[in-house]
C-alpha positions in Angstrom: 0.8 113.9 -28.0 2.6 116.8 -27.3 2.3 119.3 -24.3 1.3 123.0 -23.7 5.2 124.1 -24.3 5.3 122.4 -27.7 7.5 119.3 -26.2 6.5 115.2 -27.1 5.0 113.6 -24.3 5.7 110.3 -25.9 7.7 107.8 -24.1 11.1 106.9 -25.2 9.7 103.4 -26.2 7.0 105.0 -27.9 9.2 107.4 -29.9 11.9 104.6 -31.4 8.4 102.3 -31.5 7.2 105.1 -34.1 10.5 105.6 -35.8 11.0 101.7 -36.6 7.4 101.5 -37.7 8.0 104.8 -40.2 11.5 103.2 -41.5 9.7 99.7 -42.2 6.4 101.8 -44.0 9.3 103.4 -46.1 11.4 100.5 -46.8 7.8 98.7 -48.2 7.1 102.1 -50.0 10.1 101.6 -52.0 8.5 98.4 -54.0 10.4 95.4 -51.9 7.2 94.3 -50.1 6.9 94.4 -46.5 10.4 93.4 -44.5 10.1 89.9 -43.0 11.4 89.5 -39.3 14.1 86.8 -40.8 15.9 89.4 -43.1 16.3 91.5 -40.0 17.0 89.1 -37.7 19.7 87.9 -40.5 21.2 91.0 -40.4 21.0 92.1 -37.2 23.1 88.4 -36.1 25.7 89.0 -39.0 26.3 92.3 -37.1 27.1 90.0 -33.4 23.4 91.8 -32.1 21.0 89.2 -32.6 17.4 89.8 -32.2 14.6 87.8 -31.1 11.1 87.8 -32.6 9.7 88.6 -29.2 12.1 91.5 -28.6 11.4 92.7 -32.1 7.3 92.9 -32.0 8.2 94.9 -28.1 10.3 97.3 -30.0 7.8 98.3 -32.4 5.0 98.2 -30.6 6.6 100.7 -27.8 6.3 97.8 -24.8 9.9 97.3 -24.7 12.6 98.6 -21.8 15.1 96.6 -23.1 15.3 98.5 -26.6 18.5 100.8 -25.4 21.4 98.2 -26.6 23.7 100.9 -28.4 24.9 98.8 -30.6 21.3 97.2 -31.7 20.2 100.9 -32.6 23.4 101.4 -34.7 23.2 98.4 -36.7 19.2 98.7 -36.9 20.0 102.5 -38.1 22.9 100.6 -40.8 19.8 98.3 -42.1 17.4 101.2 -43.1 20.5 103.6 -44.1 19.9 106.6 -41.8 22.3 108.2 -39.4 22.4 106.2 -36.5 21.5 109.4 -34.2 18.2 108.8 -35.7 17.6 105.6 -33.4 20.1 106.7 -30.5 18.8 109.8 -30.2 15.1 110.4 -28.5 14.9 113.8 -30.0 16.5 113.4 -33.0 14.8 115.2 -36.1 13.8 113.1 -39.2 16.7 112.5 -41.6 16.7 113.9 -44.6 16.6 111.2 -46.6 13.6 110.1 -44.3 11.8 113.4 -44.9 12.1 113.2 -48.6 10.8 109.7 -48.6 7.8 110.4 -46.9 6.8 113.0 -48.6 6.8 111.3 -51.7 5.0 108.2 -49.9 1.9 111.0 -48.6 2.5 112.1 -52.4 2.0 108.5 -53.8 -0.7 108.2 -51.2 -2.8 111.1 -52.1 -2.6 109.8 -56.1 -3.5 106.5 -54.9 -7.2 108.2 -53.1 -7.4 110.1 -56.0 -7.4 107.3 -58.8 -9.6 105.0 -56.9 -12.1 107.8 -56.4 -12.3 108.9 -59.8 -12.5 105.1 -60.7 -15.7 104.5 -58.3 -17.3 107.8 -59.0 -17.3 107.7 -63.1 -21.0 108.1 -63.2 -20.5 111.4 -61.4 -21.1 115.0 -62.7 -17.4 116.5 -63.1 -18.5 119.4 -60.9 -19.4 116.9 -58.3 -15.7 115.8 -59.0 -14.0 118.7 -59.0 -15.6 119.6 -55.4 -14.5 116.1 -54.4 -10.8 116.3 -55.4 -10.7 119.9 -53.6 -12.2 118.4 -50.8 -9.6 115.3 -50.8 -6.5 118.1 -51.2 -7.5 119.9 -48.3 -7.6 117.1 -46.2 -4.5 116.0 -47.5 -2.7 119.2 -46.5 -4.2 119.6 -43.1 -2.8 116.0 -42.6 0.4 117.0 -43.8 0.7 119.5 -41.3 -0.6 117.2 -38.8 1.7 114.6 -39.0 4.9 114.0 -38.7 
C-alpha cells in the first residue's frame, strides 16, 4: 500500500514480515526445499540469538513488536547472505543479489505457466495458443511492474 506521495504505508512489522517471507521464497527457489524452523533456529542459537518458534511465525507474519533485536536482524541477514541493512533498515532497497534472484524466480515462474498451459491445452489451435501465450506475457509484465 503505498500513499498519494509515492511513500509505503506498511508498518515496520509488515515491511521485515515481507522481506523474511521474500528471502525464505528465494532460499526454496534455489532447489533446497522449503527452510525448516530448526535449521534457523540452529543457526540463529549458534550465533548467542536464539529464536523461538512462536517469535518466528510473529516475525513473518508482521504481528511481532518484539522483531527489532539488532543483533537478531544481523545474524538473520548472515543466514540468507544479504547485507544486513536489508533487515535493519525499514527503507532499505532490495539487494542486489535479491533483485537478481527474483527476477530469475518471476522468470522460472512465468516458464513454469507456460509449460503447464501448453501441456493442458494440446488439443488447441496454435492460433488459439499463440493468443494465449501473449495474453500470459502481458500479464506477466504488468505484474512485474506491480510488484516488488
Amino acid at each position: 500500500m503505498t500513499s498519494s506521495s509515492g511513500e509505503s504505508m506498511e508498518n515496520p512489522q509488515a515491511k521485515l514480515a515481507r522481506k523474511l517471507n521474500l528471502l525464505l521464497d528465494l532460499y526454496e527457489s534455489q532447489g533446497s526445499g522449503p527452510l525448516s524452523y530448526r535449521e534457523i533456529s540452529e543457526h540463529m542459537a549458534a550465533k548467542g540469538t536464539p529464536l523461538s518458534r512462536s517469535r518466528w511465525a510473529y516475525m513473518r507474519s508482521g504481528d511481532s513488536s518484539m522483531a527489532t533485536e539488532r543483533e537478531l536482524l544481523r545474524n538473520l541477514a548472515e543466514f540468507f547472505g544479504v547485507d544486513s541493512q536489508y533487515l535493519l533498515d525499514e527503507s532499505a532497497e532490495i539487494p542486489d543479489l535479491v533483485e537478481a534472484q527474483l527476477k530469475l524466480l518471476r522468470s522460472m515462474r512465468e516458464t513454469r505457466v507456460k509449460n503447464f498451459a501448453a501441456r493442458q491445452l494440446q488439443g488447441i489451435s496454435p492460433d488459439t495458443l499463440a493468443r494465449l501465450r501473449d495474453v500470459i506475457d502481458e500479464r506477466m509484465r504488468r505484474g512485474d511492474e506491480e510488484s516488488y
